[in-house]
BAFIRO-271646 format. One line per field, with one value per atom (N, C-alpha, C): residue in three letters; x, y, z. Coordinates in steps of 0.02 Angstrom, whole numbers, plus 50000, padded with zeros to 5 digits. Layout:
! residues N
rest: Ala:...;
px: X:...;
py: Y:...;
pz: Z:...;
//
This chain:
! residues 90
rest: Unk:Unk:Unk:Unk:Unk:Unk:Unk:Unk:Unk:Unk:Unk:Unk:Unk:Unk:Unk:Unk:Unk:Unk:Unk:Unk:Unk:Unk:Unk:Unk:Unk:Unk:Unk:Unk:Unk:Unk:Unk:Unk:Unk:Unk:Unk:Unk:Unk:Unk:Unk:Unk:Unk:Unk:Unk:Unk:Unk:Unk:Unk:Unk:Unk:Unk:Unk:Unk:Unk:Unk:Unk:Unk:Unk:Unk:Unk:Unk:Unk:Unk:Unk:Unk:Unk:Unk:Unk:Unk:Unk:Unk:Unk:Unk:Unk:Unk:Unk:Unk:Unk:Unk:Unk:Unk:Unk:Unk:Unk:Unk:Unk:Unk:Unk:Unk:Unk:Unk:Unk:Unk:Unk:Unk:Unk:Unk:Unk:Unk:Unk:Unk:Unk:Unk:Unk:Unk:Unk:Unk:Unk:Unk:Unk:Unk:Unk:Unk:Unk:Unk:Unk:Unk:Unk:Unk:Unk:Unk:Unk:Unk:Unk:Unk:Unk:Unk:Unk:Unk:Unk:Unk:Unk:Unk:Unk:Unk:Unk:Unk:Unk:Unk:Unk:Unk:Unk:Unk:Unk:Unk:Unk:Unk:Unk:Unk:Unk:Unk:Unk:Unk:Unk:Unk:Unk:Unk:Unk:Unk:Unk:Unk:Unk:Unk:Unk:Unk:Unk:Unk:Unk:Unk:Unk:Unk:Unk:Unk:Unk:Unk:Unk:Unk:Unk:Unk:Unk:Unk:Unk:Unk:Unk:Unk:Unk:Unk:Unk:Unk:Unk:Unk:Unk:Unk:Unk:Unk:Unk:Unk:Unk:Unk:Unk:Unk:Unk:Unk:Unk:Unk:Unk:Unk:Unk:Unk:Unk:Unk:Unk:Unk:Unk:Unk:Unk:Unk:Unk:Unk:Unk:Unk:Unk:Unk:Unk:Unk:Unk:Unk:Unk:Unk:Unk:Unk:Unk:Unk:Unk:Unk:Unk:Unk:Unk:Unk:Unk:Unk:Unk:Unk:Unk:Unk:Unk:Unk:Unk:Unk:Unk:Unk:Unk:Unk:Unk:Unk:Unk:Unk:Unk:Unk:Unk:Unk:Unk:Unk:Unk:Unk:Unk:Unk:Unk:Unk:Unk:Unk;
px: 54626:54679:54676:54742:54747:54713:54700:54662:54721:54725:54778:54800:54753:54779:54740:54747:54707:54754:54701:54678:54678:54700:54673:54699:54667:54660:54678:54728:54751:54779:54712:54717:54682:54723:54702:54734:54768:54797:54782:54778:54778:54804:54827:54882:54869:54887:54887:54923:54933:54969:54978:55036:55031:55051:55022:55039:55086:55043:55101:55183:55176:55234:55295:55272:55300:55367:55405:55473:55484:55444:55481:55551:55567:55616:55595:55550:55531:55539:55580:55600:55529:55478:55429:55424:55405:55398:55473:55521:55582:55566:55534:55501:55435:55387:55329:55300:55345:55329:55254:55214:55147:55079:55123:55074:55073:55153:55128:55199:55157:55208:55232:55265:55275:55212:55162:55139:55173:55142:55165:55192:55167:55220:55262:55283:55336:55311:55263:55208:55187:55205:55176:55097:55090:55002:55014:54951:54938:54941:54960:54936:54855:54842:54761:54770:54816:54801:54839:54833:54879:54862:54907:54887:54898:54875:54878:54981:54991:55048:55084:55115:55160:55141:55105:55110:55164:55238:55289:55313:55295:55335:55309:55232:55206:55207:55238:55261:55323:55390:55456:55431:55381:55404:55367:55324:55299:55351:55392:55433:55488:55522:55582:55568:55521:55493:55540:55579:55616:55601:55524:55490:55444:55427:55367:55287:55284:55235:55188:55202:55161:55152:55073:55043:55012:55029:55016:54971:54908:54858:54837:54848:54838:54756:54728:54649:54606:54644:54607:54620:54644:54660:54712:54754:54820:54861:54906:54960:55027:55038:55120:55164:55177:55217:55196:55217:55284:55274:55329:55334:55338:55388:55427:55497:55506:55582:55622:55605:55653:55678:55647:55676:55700:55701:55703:55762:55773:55848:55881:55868:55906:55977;
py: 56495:56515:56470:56448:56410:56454:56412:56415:56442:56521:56543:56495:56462:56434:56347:56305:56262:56211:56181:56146:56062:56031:55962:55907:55857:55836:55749:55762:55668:55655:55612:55563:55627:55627:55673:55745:55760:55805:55858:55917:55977:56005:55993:56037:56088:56164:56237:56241:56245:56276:56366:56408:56454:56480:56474:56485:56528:56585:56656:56643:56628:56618:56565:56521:56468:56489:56487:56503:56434:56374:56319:56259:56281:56254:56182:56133:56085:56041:56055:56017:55967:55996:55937:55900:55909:55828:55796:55799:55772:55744:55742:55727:55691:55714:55671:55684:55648:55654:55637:55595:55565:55607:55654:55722:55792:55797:55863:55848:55916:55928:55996:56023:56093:56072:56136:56162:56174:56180:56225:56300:56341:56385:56388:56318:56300:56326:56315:56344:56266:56259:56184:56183:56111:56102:56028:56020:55950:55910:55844:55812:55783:55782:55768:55706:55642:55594:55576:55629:55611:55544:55538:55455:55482:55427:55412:55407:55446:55450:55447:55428:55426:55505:55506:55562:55616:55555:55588:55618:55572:55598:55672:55678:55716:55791:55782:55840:55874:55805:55819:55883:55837:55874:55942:55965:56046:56069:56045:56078:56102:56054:56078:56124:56166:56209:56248:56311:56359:56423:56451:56499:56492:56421:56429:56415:56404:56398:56345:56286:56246:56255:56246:56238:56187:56146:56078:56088:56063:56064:56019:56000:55932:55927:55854:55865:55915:55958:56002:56083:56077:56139:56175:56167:56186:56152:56238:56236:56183:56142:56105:56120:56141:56163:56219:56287:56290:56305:56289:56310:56370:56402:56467:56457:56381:56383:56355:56357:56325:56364:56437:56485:56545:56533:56592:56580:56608:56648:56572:56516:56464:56457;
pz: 52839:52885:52947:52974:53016:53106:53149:53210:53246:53284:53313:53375:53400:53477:53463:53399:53418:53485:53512:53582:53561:53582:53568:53637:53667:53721:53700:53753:53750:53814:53825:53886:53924:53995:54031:54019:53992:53977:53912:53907:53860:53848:53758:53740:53714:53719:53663:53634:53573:53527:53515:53523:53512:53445:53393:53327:53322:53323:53328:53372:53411:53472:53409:53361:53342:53314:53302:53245:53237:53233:53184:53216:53267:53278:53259:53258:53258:53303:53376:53421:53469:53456:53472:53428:53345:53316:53331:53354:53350:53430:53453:53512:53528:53466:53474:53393:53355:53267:53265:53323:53313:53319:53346:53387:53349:53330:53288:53236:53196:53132:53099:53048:53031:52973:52961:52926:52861:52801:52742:52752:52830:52812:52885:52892:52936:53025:53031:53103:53135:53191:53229:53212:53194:53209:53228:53267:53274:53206:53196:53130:53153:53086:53075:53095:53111:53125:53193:53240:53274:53347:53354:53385:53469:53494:53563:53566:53637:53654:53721:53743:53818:53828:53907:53946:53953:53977:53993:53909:53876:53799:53758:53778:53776:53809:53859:53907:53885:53882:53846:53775:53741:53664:53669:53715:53734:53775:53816:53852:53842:53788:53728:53702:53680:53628:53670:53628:53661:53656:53636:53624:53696:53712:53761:53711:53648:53613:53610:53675:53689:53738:53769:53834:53867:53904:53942:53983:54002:54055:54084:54161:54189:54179:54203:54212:54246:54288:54324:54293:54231:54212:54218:54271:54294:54221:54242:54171:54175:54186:54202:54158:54079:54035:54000:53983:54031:54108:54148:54209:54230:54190:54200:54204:54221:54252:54191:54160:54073:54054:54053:54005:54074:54141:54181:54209:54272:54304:54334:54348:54386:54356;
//
């Protein structure tokens, strides 16, 4: 069984995956095909080979997610994606 929240770190930055949270839209690999992919039962995971990637590109394809099912962490731990303000009242 797949890892509910796996974690994986590129560059200075840390990404979460929220498995459960996922419904598939696929709008991050359409954003960063190098970084992640749909699973066999259509759930984001990192790919096993995933490569070095643009910061900014890397932020885009967690921030598109329209569930909120990716989590961005600068070097100091602070969350930058999501904000709150993607999916809230503006």
């Amino acid at each position: 069984m797949a890892e509910q929240y796996p974690t994986r770190r590129f560059g200075s930055l840390t990404v979460r995956i929220n498995r459960g949270r996922c419904i598939g839209s696929a709008n991050c690999t359409k954003v960063a095909p190098q970084v992640f992919e749909l699973d066999d039962t259509q759930v984001v995971a990192f790919r096993p080979d995933a490569q070095a990637v643009d910061r900014d590109q890397l932020i885009e394809a967690c921030r598109v997610c329209p569930v909120e099912a990716l989590a961005v962490l600068d070097e100091h731990g602070r969350q930058i994606v999501p904000t709150g303000e993607e999916h809230g009242d503006a």
